[in-house]
C-alpha positions in Angstrom: -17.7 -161.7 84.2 -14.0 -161.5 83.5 -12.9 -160.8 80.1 -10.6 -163.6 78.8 -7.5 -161.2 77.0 -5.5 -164.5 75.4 -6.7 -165.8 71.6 -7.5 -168.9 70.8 -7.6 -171.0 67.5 -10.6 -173.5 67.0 -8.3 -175.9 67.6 -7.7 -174.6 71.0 -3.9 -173.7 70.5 -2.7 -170.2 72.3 -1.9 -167.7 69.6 -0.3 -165.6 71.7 1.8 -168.0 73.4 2.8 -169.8 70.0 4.0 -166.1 69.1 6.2 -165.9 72.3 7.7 -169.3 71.5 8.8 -168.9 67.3 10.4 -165.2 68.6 12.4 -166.6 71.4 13.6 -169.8 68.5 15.9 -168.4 66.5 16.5 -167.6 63.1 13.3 -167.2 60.7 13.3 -168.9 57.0 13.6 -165.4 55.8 16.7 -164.8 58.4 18.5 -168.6 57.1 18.1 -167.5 53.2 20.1 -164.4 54.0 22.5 -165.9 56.0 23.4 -168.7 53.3 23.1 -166.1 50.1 25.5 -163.9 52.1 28.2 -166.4 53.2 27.1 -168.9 50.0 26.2 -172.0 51.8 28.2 -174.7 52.5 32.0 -174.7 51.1 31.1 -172.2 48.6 31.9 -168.6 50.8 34.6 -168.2 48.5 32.2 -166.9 45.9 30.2 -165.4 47.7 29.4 -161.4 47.3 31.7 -162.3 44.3 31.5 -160.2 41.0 29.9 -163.1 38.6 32.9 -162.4 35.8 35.4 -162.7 38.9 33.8 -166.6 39.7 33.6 -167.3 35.5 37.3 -166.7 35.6 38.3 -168.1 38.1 36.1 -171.5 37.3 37.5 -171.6 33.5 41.2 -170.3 34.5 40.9 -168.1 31.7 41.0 -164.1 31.4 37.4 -162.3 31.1 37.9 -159.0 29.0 
């Protein structure tokens, strides 16, 4: 008898084959949160990897001593 390699849920849905397709799909969740914390999500790059007294300043227009 021939040994069937590929898994299957009870559902009948191909694990392996479900692995191929999220790797070749893009970004993961994980991958989009550090994309968007590192160029600070729409229209708001301008503070982003920004020192938090440097963004209080310039929000308030006043000097931070």
């Amino acid at each position: 008898m021939e040994e069937n390699k590929e898994k299957f849920t009870v559902a009948g849905t191909n694990i392996d084959e479900v692995k191929r397709k999220n790797a070749e799909s893009g970004l993961s969740y994980n991958e989009v949160k550090a994309l968007l914390a590192s160029t600070g999500g729409l229209e708001t790059s301008v503070y982003s990897n920004t020192d938090v007294e440097e963004v209080k300043k310039n929000l308030s227009g006043n000097e931070v001593e």
